[in-house]
C-alpha positions as CSV (number, residue, x, y, z in Angstrom):
1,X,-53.5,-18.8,20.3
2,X,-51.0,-19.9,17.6
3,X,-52.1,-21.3,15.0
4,X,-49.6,-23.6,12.1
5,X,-49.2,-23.0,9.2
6,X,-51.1,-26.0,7.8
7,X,-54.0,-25.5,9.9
8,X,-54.5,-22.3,8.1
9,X,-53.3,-23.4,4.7
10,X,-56.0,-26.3,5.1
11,X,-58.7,-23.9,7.0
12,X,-59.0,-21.8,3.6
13,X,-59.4,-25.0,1.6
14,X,-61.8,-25.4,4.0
15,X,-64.1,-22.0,4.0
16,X,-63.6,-21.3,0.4
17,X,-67.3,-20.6,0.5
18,X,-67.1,-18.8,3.8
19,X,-64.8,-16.9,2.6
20,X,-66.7,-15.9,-0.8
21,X,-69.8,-15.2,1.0
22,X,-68.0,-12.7,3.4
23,X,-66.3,-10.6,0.8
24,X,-69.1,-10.7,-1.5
25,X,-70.6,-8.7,1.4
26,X,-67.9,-6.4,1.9
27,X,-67.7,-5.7,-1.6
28,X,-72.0,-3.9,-1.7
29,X,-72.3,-0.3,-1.9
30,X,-74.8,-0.4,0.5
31,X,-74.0,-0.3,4.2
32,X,-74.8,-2.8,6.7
33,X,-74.4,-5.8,9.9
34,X,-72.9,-8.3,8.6
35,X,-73.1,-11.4,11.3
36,X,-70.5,-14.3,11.7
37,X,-71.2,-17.2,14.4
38,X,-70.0,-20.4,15.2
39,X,-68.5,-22.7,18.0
40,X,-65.7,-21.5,19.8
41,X,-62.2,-22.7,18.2
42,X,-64.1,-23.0,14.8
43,X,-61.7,-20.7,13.4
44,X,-64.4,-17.4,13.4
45,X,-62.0,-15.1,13.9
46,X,-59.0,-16.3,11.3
47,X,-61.7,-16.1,8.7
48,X,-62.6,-12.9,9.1
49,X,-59.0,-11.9,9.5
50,X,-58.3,-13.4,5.9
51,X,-61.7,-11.9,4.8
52,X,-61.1,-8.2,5.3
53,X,-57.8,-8.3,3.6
54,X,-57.5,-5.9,1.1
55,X,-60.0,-3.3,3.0
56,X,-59.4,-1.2,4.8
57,X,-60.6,-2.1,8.3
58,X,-60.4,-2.5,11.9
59,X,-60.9,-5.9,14.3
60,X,-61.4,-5.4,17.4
61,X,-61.8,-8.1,20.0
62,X,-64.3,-6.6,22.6
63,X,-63.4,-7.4,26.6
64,X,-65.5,-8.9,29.1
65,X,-66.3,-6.0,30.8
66,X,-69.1,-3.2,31.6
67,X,-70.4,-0.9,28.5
68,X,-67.9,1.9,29.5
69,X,-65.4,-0.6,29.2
70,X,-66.2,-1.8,25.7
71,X,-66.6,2.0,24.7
72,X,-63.8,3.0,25.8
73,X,-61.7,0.0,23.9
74,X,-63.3,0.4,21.2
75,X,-62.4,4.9,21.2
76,X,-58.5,3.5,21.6
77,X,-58.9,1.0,19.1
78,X,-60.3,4.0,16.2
79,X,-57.2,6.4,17.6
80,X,-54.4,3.6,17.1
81,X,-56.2,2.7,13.5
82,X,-56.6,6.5,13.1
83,X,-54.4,7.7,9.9
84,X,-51.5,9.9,10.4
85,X,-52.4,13.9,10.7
86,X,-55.9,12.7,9.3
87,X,-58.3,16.0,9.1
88,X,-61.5,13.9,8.6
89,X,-62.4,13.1,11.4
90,X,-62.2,14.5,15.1
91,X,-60.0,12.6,18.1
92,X,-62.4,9.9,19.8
93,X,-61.7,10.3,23.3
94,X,-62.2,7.5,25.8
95,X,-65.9,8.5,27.0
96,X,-67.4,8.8,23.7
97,X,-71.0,7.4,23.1
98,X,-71.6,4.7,20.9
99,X,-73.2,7.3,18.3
100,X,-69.7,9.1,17.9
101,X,-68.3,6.2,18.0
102,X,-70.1,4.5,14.8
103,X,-69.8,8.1,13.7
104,X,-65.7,8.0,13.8
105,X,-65.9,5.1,11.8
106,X,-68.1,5.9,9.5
107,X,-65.9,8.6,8.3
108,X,-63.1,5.7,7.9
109,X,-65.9,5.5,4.4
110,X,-65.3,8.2,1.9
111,X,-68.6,8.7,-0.2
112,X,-68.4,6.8,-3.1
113,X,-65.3,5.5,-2.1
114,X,-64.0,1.9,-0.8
115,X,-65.6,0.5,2.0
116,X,-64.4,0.6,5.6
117,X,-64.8,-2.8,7.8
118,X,-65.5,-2.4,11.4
119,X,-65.5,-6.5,13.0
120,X,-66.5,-6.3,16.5
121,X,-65.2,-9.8,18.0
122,X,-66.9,-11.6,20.8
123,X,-70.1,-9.9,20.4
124,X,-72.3,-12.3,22.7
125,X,-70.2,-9.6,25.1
126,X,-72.3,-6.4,24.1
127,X,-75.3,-8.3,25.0
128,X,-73.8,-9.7,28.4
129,X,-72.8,-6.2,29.4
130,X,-76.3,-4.8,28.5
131,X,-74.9,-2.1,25.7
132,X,-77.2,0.2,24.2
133,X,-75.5,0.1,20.4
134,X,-78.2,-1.2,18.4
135,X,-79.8,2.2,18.0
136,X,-77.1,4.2,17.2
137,X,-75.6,1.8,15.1
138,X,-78.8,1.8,12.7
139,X,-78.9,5.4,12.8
140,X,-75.3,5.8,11.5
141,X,-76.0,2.5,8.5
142,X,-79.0,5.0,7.9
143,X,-76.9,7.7,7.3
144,X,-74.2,6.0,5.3
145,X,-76.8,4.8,3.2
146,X,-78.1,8.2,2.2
147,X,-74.9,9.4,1.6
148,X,-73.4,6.7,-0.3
149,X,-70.6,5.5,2.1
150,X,-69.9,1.7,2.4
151,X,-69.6,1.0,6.2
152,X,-69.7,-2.5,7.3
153,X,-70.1,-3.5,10.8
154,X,-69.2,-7.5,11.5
155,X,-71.0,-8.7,14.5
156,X,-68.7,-12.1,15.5
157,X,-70.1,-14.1,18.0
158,X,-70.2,-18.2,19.5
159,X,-73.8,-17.8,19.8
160,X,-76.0,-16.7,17.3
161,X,-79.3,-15.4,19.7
162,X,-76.6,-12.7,21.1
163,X,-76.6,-11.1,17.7
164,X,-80.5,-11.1,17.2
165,X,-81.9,-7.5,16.8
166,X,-84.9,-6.4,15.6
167,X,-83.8,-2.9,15.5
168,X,-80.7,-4.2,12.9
169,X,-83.0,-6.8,11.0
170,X,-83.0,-4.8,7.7
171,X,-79.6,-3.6,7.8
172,X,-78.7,-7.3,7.5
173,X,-76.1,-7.7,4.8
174,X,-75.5,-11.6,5.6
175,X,-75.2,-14.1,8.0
176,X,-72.2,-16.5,8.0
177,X,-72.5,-19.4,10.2
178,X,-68.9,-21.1,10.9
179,X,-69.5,-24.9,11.4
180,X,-66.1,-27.6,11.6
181,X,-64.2,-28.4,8.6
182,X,-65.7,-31.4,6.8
183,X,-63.7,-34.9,6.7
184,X,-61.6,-34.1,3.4
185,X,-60.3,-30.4,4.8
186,X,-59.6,-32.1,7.9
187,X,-57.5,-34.9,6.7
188,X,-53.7,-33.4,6.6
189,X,-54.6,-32.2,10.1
190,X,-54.9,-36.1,11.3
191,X,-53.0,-38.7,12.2
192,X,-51.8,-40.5,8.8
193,X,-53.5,-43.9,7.4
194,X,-55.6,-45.5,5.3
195,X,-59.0,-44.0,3.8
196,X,-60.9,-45.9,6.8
197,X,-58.1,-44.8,9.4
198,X,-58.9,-41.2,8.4
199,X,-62.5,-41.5,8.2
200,X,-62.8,-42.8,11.9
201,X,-59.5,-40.2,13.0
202,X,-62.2,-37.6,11.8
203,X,-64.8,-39.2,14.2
204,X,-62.6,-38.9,17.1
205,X,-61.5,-35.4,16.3
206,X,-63.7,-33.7,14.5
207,X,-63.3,-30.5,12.2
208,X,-62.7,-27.6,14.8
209,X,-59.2,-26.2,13.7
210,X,-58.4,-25.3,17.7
211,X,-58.7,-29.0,18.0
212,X,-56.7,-29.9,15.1
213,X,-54.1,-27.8,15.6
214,X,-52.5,-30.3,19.0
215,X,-53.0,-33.1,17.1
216,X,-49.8,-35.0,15.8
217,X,-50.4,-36.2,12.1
218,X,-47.1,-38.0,12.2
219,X,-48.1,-40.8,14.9
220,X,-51.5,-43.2,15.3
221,X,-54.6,-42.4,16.8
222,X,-53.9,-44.1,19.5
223,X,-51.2,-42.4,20.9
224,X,-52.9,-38.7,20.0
225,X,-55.6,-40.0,22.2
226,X,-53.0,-41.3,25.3
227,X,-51.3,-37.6,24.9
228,X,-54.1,-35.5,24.5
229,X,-57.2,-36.5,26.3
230,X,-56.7,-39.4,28.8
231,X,-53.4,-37.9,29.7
232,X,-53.7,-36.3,33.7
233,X,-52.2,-33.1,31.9
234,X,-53.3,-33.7,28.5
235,X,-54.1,-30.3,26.7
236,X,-57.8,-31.9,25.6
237,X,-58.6,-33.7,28.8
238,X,-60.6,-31.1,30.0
239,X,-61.8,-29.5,26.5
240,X,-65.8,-30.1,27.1
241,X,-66.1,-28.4,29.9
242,X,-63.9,-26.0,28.5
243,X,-67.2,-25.5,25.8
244,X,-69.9,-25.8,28.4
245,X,-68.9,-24.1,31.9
246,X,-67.7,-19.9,30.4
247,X,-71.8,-19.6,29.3
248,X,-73.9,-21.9,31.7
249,X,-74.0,-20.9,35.6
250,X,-75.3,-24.7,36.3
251,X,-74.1,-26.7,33.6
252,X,-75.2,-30.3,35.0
253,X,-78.4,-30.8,33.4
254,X,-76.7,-29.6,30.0
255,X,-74.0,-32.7,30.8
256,X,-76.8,-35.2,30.8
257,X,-78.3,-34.0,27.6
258,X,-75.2,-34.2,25.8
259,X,-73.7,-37.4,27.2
260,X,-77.0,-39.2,26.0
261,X,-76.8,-37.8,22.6
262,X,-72.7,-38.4,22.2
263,X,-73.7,-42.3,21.6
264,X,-75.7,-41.0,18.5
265,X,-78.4,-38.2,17.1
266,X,-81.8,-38.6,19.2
267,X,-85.2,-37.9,19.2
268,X,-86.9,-35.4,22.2
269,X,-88.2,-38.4,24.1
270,X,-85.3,-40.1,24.2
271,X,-83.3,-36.9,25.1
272,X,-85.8,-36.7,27.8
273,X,-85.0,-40.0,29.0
274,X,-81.5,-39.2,29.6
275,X,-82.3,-36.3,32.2
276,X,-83.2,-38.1,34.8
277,X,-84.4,-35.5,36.9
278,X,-86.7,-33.5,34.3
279,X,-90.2,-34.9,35.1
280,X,-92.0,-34.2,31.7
281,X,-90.3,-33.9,28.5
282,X,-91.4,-30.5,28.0
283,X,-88.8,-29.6,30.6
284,X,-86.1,-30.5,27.8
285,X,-86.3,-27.7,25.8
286,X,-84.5,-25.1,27.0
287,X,-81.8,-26.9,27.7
288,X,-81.9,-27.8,23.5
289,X,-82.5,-24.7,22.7
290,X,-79.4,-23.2,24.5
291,X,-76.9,-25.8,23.6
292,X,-78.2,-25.1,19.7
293,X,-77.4,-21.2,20.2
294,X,-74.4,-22.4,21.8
295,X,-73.8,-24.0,18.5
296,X,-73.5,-27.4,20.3
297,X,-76.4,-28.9,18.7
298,X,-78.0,-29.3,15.4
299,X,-81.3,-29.8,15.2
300,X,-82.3,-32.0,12.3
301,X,-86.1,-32.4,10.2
302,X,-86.5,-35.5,7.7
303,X,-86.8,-34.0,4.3
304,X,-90.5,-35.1,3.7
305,X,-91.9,-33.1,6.7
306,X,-92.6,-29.8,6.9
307,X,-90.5,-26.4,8.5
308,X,-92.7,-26.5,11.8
309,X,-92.9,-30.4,11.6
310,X,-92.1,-32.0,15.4
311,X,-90.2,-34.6,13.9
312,X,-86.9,-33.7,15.1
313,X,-83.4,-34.9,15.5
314,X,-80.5,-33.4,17.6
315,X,-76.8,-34.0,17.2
316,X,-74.0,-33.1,18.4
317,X,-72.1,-30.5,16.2
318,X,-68.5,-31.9,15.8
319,X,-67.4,-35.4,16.6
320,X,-64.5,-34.5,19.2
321,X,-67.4,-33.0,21.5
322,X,-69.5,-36.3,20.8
323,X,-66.5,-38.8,21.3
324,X,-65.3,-36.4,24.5
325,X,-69.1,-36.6,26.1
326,X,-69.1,-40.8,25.7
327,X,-65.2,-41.6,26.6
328,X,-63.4,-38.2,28.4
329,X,-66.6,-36.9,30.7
330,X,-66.9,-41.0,32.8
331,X,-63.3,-41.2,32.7
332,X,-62.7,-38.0,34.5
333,X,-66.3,-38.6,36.7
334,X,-64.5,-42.3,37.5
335,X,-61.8,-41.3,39.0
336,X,-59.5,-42.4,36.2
337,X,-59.8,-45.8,37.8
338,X,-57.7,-47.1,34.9
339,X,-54.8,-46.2,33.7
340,X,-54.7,-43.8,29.9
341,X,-53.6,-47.1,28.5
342,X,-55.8,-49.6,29.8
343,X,-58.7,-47.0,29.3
344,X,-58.3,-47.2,25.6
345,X,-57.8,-50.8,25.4
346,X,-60.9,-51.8,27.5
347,X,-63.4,-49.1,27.0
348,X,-62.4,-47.1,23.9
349,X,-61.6,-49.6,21.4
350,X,-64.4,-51.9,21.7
351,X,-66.6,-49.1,21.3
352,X,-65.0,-46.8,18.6
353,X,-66.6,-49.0,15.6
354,X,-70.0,-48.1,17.3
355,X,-69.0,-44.3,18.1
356,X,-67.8,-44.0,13.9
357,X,-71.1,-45.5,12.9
358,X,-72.9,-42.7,14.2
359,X,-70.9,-40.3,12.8
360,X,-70.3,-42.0,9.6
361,X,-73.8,-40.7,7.9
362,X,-72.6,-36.9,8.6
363,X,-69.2,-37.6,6.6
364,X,-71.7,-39.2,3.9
365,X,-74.2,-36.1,3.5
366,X,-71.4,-33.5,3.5
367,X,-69.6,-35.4,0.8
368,X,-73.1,-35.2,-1.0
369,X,-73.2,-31.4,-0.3
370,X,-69.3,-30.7,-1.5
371,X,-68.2,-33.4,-3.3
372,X,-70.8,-34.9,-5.3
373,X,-69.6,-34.1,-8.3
374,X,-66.4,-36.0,-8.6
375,X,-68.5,-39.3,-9.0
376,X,-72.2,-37.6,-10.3
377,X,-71.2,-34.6,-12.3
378,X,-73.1,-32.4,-9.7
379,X,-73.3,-31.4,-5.9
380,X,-76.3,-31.9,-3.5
381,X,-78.6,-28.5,-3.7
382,X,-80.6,-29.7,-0.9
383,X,-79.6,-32.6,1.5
384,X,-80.1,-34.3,4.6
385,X,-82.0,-37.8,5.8
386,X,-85.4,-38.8,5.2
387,X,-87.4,-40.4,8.6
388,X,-90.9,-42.1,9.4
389,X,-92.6,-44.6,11.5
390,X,-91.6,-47.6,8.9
391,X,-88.1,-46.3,7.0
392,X,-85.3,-44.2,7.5
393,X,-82.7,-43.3,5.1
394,X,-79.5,-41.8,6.4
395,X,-78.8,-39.9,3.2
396,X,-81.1,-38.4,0.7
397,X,-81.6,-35.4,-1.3
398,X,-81.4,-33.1,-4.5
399,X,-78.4,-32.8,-7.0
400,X,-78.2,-29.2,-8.4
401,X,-78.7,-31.7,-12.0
402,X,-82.5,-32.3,-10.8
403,X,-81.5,-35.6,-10.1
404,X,-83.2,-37.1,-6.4
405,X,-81.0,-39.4,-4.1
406,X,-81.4,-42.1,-1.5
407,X,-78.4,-43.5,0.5
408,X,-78.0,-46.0,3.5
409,X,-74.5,-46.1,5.4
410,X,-72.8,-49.1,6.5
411,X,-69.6,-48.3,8.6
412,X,-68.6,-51.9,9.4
413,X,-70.1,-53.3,6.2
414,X,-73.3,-55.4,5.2
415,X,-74.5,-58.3,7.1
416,X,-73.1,-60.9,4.7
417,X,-76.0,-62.3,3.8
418,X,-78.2,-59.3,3.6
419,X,-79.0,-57.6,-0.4
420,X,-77.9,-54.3,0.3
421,X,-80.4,-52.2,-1.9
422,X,-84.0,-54.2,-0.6
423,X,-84.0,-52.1,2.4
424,X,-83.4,-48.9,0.9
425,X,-85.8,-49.6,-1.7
426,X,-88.6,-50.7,1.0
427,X,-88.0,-47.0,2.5
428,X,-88.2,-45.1,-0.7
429,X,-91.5,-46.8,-1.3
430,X,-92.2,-44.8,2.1
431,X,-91.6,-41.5,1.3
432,X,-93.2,-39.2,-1.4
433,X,-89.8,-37.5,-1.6
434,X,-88.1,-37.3,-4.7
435,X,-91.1,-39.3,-6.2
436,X,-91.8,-37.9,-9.9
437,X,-88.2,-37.2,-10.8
438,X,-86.5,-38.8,-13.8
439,X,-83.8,-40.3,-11.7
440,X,-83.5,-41.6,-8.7
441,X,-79.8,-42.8,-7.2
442,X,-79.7,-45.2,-4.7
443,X,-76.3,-45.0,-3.1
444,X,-74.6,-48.1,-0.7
445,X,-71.9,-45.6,1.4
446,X,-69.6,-48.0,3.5
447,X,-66.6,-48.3,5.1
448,X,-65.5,-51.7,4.6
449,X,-65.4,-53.4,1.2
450,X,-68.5,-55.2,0.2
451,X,-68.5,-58.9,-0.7
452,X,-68.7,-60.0,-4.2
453,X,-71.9,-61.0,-4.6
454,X,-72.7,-57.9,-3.0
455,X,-71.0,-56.0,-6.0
456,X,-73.0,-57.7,-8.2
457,X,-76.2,-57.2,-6.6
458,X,-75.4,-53.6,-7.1
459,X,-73.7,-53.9,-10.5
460,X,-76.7,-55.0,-11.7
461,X,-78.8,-51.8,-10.8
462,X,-78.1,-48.8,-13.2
463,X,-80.0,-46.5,-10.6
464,X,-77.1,-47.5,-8.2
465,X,-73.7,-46.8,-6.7
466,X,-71.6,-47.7,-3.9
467,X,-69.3,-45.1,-2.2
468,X,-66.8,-46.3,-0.1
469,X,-63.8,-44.9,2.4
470,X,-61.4,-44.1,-0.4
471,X,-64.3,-42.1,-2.5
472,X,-65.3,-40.1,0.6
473,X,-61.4,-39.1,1.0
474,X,-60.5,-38.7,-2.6
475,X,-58.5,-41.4,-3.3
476,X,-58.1,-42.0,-6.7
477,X,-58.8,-45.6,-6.9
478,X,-56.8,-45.7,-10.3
């Protein structure tokens, strides 16, 4: 698929991390898997294509067939990558097992020498066509090991569990999940407008690049969505089934569990209450389960719980498959009894306020984890939201300064006459999290301005801060 040149200008911005983290790898002595996962269109495959620049390697992009098949790709893949009138190695012919194969490339690795990258794209497809590689490949890591050769296999894959082997476990050299760009990497990619137009652009579209690359930053949102997803031929109007249907063989349960949590993150029971043909909530698990190795789903703990705690959230992953599962999937299940047009007006617009405000505390915690430091000297170390029978609090965590924080989001502003720090202080009396520190930030993120008196409520608070649309996009408000 083409991908612009902005989209991969802004991807990099993007992955910076990503990016560090997978050449760090490629840079050890030592051999070993390296594993790369993430949704599909999440840009997996350009990052490792940026990554391995500079090494010498070979990316291969394995087909959807039997082993044979695979082997035999992968054999012309090592002879068209071979170098010219090379004596090290022998020809690879198309029947060779996966031992000589591994073999082959690990003589691409002189000892002591530069390493040699081997990124085996669409691996979920090894495990779909039942290949035996995991053996041989740890016996050929063990061997460049003893004899100092810097062989790196990449194992690229949508789904996480297909990369899962025991036999590979301490060959591990990393694992690099892929998630959407966050709201500042995304924002060339949208359609242009203020700091609140962008922020709830981003909650209609998301951050997966295959997604941004069709949309037209030049016109509104409105228009993007007409053209792109309510459209009878538009090139999105189809794009969750497009996720779904290539991995499930009955996909309608999986529908239902993702249409009830596209109106907002959910507990089990109410997940449960969305299926309505799963008779006991236990039932609901799989069904979570796959759609988080699918990378669909995150599955969220309050900070104050512990690892194996049942307090559990789960979210959609990227806000185009949230807004796509609440507006696209009725529209197209309707009938398109409306007109693109008179969709938008009367079901889409009335609702997108409510569909932002439930994305609005993910924009908020990633701008914690990334961008923190622009208004506190430091970035989150630790983040996420905080949870209980009596309190919530959609932000909270730990800046890398030692310093604890509290936040509560407000997409379409404060009730007018409400304080806006007594119910985020009633929480935080709650919660044992944090407690102890030296300081403690309470934060006011919203996307409206608030009203004066609001201002000074918080003005008057050294512990506090409000963070509004323009901070989150990096507006300078000078």
């Amino acid at each position: 698929m083409r991908i612009s040149t902005a989209l991969q200008a802004m991807l990099f911005i993007g992955r910076s991390r990503e990016l560090g983290r997978l050449r760090a790898a490629f840079d050890q002595r030592e051999a070993s898997v390296v594993n790369v996962s993430g949704l599909r269109g999440v840009g997996k495959t350009a990052l490792l294509t940026r990554a391995v620049e500079g090494f010498d390697a070979l990316h291969l992009r394995l087909p959807p067939l039997p082993d044979p098949a695979q082997r035999e790709a992968l054999a012309a893949a090592l002879r068209r990558s071979s170098p010219p009138e090379s004596e090290s190695e022998a020809p690879v012919s198309g029947g060779t097992s996966w031992a000589d194969l591994f073999a082959t490339a690990l003589r691409r690795a002189e000892p002591g020498g530069a390493p040699y990258v081997l990124v085996l794209d669409d691996a979920h497809r090894l495990r779909q066509a039942r290949s035996r590689y995991q053996a041989p490949l740890r016996s050929v890591l063990e061997l460049a090991r003893a004899s100092g050769r810097a062989l790196h296999v990449v194992l690229l894959s949508h789904s996480p569990s297909s990369m899962a082997s025991p036999k590979l476990a301490d060959m591990l050299g990393g694992h690099v999940d892929v998630g959407p760009l966050p709201f500042r990497s995304a924002i060339p990619l949208l359609p242009r407008g203020h700091p609140r137009d962008l922020v709830q652009a981003y909650a209609v579209f998301g951050g997966i690049p295959r997604i941004l690359n069709m949309v037209d930053p030049s016109t509104t949102l409105g228009t993007n969505l007409r053209n792109l997803v309510f459209d009878a031929n538009g090139r999105l109007a189809e794009a969750g089934r497009d996720w779904l249907e290539p991995d499930l063989q009955i996909p309608a349960r999986y529908y239902a569990v993702l249409a009830t949590l596209s109106t907002g993150e959910a507990d089990w029971r109410t997940v449960h209450e969305g299926v309505a043909d799963l008779t006991t909530s236990g039932q609901v698990a799989p069904y979570l389960q796959r759609l988080h190795e699918l990378g669909l789903l995150d599955i969220r703990r309050s900070m104050d719980t512990k690892p194996r705690s049942r307090s559990r959230r789960y979210r959609i992953t990227d806000p185009f498959l949230a807004f796509w599962f609440r507006f696209v999937l009725p529209y197209l299940q309707n009938g398109r009894g409306l007109d693109a047009a008179e969709y938008l007006n009367e079901v889409v617009r009335p609702k997108l306020d409510a569909h932002t405000d439930g994305i609005f505390p993910a924009i908020c915690r990633d701008f914690m984890r990334l961008d923190a430091i622009e208004a506190f000297g430091a970035n989150a170390r630790e983040g996420g939201s905080l949870w209980g029978k009596d309190y919530r609090v959609d932000v909270a965590g730990i800046l890398s300064s030692g310093a604890a924080y509290y936040g509560d989001c407000f997409w379409a502003g404060l009730p007018s006459k409400s304080h806006p720090l007594e119910q985020l202080d009633a929480a935080i009396r709650e919660t044992r999290y944090g407690f102890g520190r030296d300081q403690r930030v309470r934060l006011i993120f919203t996307g409206r301005p608030l009203r004066r008196v609001q201002r000074r409520q918080v003005a008057r608070r050294l512990d506090a801060r409000v963070v509004d649309a323009d901070a989150l996009a990096g507006v300078d408000d000078a």
